[in-house]
TISEZA-233300 format. One record per atom (N, C-alpha, C): x, y, z. Coordinates in steps of 0.05 Angstrom, whole numbers, plus 5000, padded with zeros to 4 digits. Layout:
// TISEZA-233300
REC    X    Y    Z
REC    X    Y    Z
...
This chain:
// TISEZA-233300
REC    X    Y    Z
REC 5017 4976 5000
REC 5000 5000 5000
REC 5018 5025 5000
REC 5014 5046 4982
REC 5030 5073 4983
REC 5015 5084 5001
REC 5045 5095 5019
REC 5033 5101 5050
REC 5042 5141 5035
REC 5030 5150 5055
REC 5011 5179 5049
REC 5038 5198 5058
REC 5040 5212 5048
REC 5064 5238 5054
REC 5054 5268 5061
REC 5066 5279 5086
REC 5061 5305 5091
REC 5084 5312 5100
REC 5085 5332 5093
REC 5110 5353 5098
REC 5110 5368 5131
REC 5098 5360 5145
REC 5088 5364 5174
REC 5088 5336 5189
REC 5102 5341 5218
REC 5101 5321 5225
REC 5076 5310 5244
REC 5058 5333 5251
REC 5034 5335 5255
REC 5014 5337 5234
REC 5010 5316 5222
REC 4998 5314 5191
REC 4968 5319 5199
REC 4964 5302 5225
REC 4936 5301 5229
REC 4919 5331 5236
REC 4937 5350 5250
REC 4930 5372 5258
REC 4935 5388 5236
REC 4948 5387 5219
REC 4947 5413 5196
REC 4936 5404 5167
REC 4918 5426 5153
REC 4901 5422 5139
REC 4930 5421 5117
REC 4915 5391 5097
REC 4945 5390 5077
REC 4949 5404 5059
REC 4925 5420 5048
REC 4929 5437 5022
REC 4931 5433 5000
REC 4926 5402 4984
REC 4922 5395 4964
REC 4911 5415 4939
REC 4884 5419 4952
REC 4874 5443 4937
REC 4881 5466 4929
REC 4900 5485 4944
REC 4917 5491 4944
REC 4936 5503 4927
REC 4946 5480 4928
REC 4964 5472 4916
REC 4968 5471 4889
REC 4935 5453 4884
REC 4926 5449 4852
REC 4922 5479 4842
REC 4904 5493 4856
REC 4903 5517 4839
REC 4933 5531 4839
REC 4950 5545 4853
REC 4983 5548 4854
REC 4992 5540 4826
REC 4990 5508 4821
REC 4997 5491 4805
REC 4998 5506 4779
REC 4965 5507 4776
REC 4953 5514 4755
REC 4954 5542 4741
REC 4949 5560 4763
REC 4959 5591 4759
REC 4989 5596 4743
REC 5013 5588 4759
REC 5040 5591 4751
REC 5041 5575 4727
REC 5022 5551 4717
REC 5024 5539 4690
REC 5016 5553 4678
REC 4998 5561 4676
REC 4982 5581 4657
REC 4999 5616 4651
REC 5016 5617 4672
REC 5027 5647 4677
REC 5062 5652 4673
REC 5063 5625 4678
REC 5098 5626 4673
REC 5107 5609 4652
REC 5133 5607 4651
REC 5142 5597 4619
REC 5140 5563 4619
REC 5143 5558 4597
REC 5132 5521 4601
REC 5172 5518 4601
REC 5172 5499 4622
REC 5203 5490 4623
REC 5211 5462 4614
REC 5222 5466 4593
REC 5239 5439 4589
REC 5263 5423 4609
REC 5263 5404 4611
REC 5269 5386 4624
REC 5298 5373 4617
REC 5327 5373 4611
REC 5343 5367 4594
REC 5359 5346 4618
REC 5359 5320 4608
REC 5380 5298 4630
REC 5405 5293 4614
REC 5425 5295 4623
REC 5451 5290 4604
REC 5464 5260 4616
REC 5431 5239 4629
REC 5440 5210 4637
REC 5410 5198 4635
REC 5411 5177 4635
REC 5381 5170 4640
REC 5380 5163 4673
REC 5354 5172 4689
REC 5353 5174 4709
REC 5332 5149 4719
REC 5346 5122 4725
REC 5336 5102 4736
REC 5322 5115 4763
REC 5296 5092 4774
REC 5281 5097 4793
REC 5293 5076 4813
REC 5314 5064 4805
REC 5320 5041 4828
REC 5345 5054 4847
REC 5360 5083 4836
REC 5378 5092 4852
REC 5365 5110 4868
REC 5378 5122 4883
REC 5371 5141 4904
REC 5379 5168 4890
REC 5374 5186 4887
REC 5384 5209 4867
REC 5370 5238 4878
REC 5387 5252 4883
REC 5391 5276 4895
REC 5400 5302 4879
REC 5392 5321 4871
REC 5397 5340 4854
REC 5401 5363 4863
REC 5426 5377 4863
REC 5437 5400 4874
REC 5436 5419 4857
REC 5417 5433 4859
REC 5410 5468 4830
REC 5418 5492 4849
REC 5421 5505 4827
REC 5418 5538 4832
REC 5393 5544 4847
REC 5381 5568 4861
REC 5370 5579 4874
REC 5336 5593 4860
REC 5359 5609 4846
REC 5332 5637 4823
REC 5304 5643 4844
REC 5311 5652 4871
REC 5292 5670 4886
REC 5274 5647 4884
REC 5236 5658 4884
REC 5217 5633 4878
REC 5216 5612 4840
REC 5235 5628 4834
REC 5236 5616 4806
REC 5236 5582 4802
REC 5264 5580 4821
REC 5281 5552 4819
REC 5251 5538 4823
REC 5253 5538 4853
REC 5220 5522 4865
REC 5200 5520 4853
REC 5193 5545 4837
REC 5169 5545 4821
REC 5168 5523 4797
REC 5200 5526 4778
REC 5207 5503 4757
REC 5208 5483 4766
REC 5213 5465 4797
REC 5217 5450 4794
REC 5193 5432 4802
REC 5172 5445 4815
REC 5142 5445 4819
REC 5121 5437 4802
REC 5133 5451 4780
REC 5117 5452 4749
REC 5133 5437 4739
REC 5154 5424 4742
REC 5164 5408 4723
REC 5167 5383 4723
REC 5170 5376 4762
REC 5180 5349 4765
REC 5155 5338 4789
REC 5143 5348 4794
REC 5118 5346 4809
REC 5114 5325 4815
REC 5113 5297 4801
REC 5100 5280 4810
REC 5125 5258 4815
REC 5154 5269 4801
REC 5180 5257 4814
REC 5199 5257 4832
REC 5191 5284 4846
REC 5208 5297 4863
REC 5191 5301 4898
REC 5206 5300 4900
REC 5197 5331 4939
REC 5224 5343 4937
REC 5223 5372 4939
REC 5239 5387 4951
REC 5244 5396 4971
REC 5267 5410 4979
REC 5275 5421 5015
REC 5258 5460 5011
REC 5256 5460 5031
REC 5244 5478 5030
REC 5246 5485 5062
REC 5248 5520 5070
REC 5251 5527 5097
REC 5227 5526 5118
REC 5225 5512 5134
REC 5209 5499 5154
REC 5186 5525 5158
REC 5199 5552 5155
REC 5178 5580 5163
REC 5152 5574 5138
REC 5156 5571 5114
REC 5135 5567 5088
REC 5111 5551 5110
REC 5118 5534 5121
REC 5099 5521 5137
REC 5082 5528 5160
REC 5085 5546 5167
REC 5071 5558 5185
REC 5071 5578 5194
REC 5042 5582 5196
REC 5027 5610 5198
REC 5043 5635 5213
REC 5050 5624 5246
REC 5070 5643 5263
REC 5093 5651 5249
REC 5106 5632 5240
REC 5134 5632 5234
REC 5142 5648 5204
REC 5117 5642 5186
REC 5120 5664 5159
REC 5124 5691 5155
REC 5113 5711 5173
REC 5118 5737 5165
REC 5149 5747 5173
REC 5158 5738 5196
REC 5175 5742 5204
REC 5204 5731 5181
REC 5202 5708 5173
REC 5219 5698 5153
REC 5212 5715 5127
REC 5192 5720 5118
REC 5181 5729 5091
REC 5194 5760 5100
REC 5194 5774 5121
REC 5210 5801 5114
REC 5246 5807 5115
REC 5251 5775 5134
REC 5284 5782 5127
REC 5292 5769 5097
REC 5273 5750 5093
REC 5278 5738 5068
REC 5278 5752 5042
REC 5254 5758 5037
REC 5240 5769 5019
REC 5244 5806 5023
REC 5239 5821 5032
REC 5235 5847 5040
REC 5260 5855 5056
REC 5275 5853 5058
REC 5297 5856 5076
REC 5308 5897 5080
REC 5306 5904 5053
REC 5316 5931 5051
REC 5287 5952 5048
REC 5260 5937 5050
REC 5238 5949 5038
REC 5235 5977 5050
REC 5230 5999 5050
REC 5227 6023 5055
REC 5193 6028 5068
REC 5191 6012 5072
REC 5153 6009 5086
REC 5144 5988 5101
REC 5165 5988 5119
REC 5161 5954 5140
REC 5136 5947 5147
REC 5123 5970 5156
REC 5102 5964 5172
REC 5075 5948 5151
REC 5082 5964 5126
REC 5057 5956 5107
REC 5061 5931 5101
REC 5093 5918 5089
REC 5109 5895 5081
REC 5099 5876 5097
REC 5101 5877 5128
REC 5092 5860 5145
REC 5065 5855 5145
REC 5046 5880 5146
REC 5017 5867 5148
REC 5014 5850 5116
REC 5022 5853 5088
REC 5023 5837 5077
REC 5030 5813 5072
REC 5055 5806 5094
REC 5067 5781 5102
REC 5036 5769 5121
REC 5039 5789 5141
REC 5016 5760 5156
REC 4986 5762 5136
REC 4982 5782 5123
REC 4953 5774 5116
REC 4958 5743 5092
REC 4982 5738 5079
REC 4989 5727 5060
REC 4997 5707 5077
REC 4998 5697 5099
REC 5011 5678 5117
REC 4992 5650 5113
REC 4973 5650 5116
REC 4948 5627 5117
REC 4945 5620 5080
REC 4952 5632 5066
REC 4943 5620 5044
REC 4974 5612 5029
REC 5005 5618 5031
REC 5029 5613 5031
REC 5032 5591 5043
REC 5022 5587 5072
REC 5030 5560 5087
REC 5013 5535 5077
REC 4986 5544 5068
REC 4965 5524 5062
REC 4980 5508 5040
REC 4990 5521 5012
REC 4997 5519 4986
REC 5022 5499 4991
REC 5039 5507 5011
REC 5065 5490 5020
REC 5062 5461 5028
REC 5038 5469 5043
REC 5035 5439 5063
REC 5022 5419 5032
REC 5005 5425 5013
REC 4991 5411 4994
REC 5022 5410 4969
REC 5048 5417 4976
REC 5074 5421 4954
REC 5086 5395 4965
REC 5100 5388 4943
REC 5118 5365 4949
REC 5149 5378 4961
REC 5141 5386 4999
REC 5162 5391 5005
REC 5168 5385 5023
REC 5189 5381 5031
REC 5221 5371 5050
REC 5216 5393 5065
REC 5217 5395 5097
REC 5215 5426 5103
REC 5246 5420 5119
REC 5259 5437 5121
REC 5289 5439 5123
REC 5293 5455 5153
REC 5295 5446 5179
REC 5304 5450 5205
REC 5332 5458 5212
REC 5337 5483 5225
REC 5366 5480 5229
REC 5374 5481 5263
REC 5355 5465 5270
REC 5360 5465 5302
REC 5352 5429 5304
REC 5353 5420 5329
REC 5357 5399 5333
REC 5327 5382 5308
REC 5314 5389 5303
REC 5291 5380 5282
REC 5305 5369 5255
REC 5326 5371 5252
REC 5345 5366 5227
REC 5346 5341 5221
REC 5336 5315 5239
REC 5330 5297 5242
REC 5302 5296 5226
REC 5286 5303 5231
REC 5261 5298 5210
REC 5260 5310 5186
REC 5285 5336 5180
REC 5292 5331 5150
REC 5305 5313 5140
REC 5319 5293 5152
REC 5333 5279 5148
REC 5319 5254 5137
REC 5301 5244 5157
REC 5288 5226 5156
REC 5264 5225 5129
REC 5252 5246 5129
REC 5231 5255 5103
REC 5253 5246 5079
REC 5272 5255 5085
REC 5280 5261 5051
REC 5289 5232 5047
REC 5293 5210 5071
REC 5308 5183 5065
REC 5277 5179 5057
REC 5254 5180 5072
REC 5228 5167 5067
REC 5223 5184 5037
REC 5225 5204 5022
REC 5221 5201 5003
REC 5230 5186 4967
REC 5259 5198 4982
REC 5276 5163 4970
REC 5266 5138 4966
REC 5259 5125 4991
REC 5246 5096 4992
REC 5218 5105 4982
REC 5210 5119 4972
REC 5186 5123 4955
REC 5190 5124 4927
REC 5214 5126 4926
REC 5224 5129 4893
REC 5224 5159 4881
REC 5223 5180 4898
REC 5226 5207 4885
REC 5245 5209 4889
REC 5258 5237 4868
REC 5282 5244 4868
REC 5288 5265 4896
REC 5300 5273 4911
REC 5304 5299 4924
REC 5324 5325 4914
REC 5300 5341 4911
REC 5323 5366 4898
REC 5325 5387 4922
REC 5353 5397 4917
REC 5361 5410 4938
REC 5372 5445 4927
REC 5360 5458 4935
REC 5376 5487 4918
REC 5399 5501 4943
REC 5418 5490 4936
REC 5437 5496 4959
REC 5459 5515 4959
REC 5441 5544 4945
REC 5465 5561 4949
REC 5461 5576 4972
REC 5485 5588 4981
REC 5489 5602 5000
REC 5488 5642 4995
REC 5485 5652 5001
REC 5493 5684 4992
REC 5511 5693 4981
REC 5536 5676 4986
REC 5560 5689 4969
REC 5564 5682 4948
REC 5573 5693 4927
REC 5572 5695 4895
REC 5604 5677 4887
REC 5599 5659 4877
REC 5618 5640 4866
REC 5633 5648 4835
REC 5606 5651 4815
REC 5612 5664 4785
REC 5594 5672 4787
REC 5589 5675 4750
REC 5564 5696 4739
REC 5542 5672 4746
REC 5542 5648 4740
REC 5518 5627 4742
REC 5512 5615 4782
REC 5533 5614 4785
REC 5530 5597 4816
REC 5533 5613 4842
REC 5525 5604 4867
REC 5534 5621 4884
REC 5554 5600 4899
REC 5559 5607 4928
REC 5577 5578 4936
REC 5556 5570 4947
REC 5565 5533 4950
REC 5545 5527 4957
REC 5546 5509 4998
REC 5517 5513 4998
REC 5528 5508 5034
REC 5526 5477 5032
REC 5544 5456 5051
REC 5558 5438 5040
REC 5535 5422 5069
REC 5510 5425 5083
REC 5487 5413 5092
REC 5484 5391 5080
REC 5488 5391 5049
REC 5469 5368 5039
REC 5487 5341 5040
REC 5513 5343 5039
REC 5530 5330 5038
REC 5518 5305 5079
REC 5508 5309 5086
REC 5502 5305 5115
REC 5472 5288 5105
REC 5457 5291 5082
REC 5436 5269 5075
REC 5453 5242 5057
REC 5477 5246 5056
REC 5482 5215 5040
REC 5496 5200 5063
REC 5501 5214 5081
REC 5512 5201 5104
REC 5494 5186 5120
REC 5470 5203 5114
REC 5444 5184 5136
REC 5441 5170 5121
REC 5432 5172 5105
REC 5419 5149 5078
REC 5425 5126 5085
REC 5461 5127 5076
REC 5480 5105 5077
REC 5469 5085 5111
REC 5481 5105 5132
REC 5470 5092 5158
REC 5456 5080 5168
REC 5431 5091 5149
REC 5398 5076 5157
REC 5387 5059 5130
REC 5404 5058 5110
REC 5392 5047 5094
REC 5421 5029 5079
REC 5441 5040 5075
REC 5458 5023 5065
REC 5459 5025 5034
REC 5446 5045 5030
REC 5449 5050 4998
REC 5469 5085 4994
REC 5465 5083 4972
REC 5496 5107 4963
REC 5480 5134 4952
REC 5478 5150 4958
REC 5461 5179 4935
REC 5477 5173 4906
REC 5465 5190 4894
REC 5476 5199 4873
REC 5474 5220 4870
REC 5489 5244 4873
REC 5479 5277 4868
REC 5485 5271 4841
REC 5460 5300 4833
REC 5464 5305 4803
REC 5459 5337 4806
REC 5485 5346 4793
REC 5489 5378 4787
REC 5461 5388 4773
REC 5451 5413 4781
REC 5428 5414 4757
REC 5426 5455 4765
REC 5424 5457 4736
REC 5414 5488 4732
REC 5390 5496 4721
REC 5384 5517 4738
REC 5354 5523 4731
REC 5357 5548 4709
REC 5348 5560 4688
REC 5352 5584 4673
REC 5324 5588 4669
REC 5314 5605 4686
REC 5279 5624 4683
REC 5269 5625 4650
REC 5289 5646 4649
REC 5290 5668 4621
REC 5291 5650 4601
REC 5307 5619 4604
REC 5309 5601 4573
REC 5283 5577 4581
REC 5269 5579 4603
REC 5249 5566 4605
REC 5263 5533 4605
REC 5294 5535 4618
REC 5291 5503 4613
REC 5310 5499 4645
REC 5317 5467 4645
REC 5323 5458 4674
REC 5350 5439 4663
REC 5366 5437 4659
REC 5385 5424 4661
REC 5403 5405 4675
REC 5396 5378 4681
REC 5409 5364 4702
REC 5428 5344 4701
REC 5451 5349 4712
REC 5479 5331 4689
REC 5479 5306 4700
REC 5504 5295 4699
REC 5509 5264 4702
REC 5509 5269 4739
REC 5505 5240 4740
REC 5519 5236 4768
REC 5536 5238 4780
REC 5536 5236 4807
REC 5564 5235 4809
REC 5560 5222 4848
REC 5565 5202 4855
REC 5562 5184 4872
REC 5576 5193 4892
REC 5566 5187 4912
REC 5569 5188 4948
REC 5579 5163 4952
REC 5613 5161 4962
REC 5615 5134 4974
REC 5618 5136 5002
REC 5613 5112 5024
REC 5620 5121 5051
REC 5651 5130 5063
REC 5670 5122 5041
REC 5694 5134 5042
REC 5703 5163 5053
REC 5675 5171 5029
REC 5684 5211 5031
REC 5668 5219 5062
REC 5673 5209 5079
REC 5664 5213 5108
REC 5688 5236 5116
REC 5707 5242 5107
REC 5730 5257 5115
REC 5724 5288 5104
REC 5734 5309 5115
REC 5718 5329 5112
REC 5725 5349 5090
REC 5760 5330 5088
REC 5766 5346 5059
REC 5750 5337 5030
REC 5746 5302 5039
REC 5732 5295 5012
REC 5703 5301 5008
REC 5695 5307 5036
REC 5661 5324 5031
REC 5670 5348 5021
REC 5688 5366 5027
REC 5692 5392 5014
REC 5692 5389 4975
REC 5710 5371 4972
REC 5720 5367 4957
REC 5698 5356 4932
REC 5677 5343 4939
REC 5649 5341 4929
REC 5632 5361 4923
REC 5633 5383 4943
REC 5618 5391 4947
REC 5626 5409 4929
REC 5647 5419 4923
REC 5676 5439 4901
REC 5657 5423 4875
REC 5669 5402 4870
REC 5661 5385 4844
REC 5633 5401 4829
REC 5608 5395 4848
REC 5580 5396 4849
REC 5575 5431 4838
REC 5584 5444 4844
REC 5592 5469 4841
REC 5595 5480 4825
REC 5624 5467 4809
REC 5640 5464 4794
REC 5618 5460 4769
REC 5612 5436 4769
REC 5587 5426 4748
REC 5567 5441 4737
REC 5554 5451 4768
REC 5531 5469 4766
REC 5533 5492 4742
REC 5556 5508 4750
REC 5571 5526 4738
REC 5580 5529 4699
REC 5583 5501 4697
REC 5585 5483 4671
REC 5562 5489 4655
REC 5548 5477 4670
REC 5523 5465 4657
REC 5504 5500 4652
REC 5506 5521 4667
REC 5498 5549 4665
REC 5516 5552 4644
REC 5540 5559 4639
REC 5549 5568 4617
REC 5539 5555 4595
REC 5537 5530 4590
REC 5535 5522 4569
REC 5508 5524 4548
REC 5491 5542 4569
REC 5462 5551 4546
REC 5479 5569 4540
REC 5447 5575 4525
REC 5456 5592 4500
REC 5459 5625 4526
REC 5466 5651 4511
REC 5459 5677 4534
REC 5442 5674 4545
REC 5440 5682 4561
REC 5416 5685 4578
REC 5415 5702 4611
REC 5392 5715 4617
REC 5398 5735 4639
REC 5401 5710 4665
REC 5422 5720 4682
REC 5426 5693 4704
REC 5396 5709 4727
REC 5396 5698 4749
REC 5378 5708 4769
REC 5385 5691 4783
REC 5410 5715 4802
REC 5416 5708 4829
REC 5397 5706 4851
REC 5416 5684 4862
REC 5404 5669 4889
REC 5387 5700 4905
REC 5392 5717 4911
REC 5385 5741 4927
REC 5390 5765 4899
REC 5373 5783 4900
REC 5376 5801 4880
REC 5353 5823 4890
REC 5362 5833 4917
REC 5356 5858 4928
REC 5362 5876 4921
């Protein structure tokens, strides 16, 4: 029996937002660019496979929502989920330099109940950075053993090139559980998102062994992954990049 997924660990107490969701779905289909999908491997359902992209503000999330929907869950920051915790994230996040706090904010909370609803009905990973890091952990192995991919947009603020930023080396800490509790290997796959060319780009693999447990060879991956990302952006055609933050 396919057992049921919520991105809350109180599933029973929060309304899931399917509906939601669907309309979200449907709006940004109808409103944003149709994205092509480009694999430079074929992507078996019997590996565990993990996809490290660029950022692009709500862009990335949005393409990968509309694109991989019914193959993926993504990570996503634990505040999208709830009501208290949104306005306050949505103004350092989102609004950070805005010149009208007070108004910015009552639009954060009035927008709070229908943002968190849309999240909870999204195929998402909600991402903890306090001792809860454990049930991102755990979600994203249980979405694995479901057969989805997990995509991860893991840049950090600081600017690497024109296409990447650096990236924060967190994710490197899900092939380690995997391995632990399950005994199987990730596979990250570099992948770039480009808005403006309407397409998604996701390269070859490139494997997690329990070896790289040492912190230079997690660095050293995590360099690689980067590295790729970076590749794979140059290699469209021009195109306007859209940095991770672009305040």
């Amino acid at each position: 029996m396919k057992r049921r997924y919520s991105p809350t660990k109180d599933n029973n107490k929060l309304p899931r937002g399917h509906l939601a969701y669907l309309l979200a779905y449907i709006f940004f289909w109808l409103k944003g660019p149709r994205y092509k999908v480009e694999y430079h491997e074929q992507m078996s359902s019997d590996e565990y496979r993990v996809i490290i992209s660029n950022h692009c503000q709500i862009y990335g999330p949005v393409a990968y929502c509309l694109s991989l929907s019914r193959k993926m869950r993504i990570w996503g920051t634990h505040e999208m989920l709830y009501i208290k915790e949104f306005p306050d994230y949505a103004m350092k996040d989102f609004f950070p330099n805005t010149k009208h706090p007070k108004l910015m904010r009552f639009v954060c909370k009035t927008l709070a109940p229908l943002v968190t609803w849309v999240c909870r009905g999204a195929p998402f990973i909600p991402v903890y950075r306090d001792t809860r890091i454990m049930t991102t952990l755990h979600k994203s192995l249980e979405s694995l053993e479901d057969g989805k991919m997990v995509v991860i947009l893991a840049e950090e603020p600081r600017r690497y090139d024109k296409y990447v930023n650096e990236l924060n080396e967190g994710f490197v800490n899900l092939a380690t559980y995997v391995y632990r509790q399950s005994g199987k290997e990730i596979i990250f796959h570099p992948a770039y998102v480009a808005p403006k060319l309407g397409r998604i780009v996701i390269g070859e693999g490139i494997k997690y062994f329990p070896e790289m447990e040492n912190n230079n060879q997690k660095k050293e991956l995590v360099l690689r992954i980067r590295d790729e990302i970076s590749r794979l952006g140059a290699s469209l055609p021009e195109h306007k990049v859209i940095n991770f933050h672009d305040y």
